[in-house]
N, C-alpha and C positions, 0 to 999 in steps of 0.2 A: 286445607288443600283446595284448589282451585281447579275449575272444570278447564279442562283444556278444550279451546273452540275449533283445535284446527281437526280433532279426532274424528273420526268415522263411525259414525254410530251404523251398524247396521241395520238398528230395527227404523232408523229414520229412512233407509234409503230407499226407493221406487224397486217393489218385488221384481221386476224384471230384470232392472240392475244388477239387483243380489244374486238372481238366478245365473244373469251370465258371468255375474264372476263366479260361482260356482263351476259351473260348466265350464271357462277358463281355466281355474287350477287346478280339475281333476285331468283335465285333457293336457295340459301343461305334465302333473305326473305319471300319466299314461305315457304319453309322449318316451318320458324319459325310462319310465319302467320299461316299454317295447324294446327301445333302443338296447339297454342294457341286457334283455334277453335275446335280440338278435345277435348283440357283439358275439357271446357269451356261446352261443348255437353254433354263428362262425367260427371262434378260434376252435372248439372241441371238433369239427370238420375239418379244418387246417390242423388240425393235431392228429385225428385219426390217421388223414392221408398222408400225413408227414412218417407216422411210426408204419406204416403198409412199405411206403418208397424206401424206410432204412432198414428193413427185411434183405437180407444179402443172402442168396442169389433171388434177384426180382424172378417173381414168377407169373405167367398170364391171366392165372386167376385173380391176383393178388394185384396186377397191373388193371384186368376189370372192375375188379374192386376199388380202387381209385379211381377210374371214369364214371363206376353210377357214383359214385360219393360228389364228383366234382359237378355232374349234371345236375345232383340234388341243392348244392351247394348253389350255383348258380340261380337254379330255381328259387332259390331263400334269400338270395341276395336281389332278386327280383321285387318278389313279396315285398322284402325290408325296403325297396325304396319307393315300393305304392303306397304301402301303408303308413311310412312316418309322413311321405308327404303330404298322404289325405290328411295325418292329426295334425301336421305344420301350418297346411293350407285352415284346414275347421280354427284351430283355434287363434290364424291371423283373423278370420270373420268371428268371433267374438270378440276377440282385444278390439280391432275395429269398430263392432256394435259400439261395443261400452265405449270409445272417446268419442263416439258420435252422441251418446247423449252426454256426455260429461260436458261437450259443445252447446247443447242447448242453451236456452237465454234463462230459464227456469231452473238451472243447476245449482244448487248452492253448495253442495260438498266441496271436499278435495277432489281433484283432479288427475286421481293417481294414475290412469291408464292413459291419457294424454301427456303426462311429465317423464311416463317411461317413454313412450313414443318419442317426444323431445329430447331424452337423455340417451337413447338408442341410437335409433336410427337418424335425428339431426344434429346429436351431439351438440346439446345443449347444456350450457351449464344450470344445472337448479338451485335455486335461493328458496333460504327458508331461516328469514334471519331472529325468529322466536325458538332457534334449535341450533343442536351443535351439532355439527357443525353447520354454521352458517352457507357454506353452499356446498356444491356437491360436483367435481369437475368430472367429466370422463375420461378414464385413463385409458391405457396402450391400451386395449384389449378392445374397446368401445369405439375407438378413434381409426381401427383396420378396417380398411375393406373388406364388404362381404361379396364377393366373387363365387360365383358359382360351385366352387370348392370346398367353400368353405361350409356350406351347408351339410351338415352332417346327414339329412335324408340321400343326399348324392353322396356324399364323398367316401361313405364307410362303406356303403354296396360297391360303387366304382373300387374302390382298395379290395374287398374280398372275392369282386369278379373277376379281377388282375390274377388275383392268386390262384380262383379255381383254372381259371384261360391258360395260365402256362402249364399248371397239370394235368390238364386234358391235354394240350400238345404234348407233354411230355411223355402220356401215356398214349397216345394216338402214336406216336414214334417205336414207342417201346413194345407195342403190339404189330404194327408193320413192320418192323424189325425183325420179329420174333419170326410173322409168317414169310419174311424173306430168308431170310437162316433155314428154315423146313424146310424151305421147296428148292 
């Protein structure tokens, strides 16, 4: 069996390296673990307010009851778009850190968090013709633009403050309604 020269050894690599790519893949599954408990927080608040509003005959308690839900909800969609953006933002300055040394003149590894960077975001193709596949194109997915939408620290708060914003109008109606009818 022959040692492969293009592999990464990790005890070869500069502790600080090691550390930030540590520190990259756990904030990389934090990232995505948050997200998933935000969604997850959201839909069960879009579900509770949902099963309150198909309550027949709506009642003002129950109409209050959907506006602290929706105030709370909006507050969480708040939250959710500080906090995935702080771990978006932290761990673009790690992946950052590490291509800035993988750049040094002194680097002998692989180059793995520069070839993502060129395979991402300039859509480049990678060659690697000791491996199959010999190169590595970027497909739909990689080749879209990323527009402001597209970033999931925006786009899933924007979607879930959509939803609390017309249930608060709906119920801000539904209660001035109500005390127009009384009086």
């Amino acid at each position: 069996m022959t040692p492969n020269t293009n592999r990464v050894d990790a005890g070869n690599l500069d502790p600080t390296y090691s550390h930030l790519v540590d520190l990259w893949t756990s904030g990389v599954r934090d990232y995505h673990s948050l997200l998933g408990d935000y969604l997850t927080a959201n839909s069960i608040f879009v579900a509770a307010i949902g099963f309150l509003l198909a309550r027949q005959p709506s009642t003002p308690i129950f109409t209050l009851l959907v506006l602290v839900l929706c105030v709370f909800g909006i507050l969480m969609t708040l939250q959710m778009a500080i906090v995935l953006g702080r771990f978006s933002a932290q761990n673009a300055v790690w992946e950052w850190q590490l291509r800035r040394m993988e750049m040094a003149p002194h680097w002998t590894q692989r180059q793995l968090f520069s070839d993502l960077h060129r395979f991402m975001n300039q859509q480049e193709i990678l060659e690697d013709h000791e491996h199959g596949p010999p190169a590595l194109y970027p497909d739909w997915a990689v080749r879209q633009p990323r527009p402001w939408w597209a970033h999931r620290a925006v786009s899933f708060p924007f979607f879930f403050a959509m939803i609390y914003g017309l249930f608060l109008l709906w119920g801000i109606s539904q209660l001035f309604g109500a005390f127009i009818h009384a009086s």
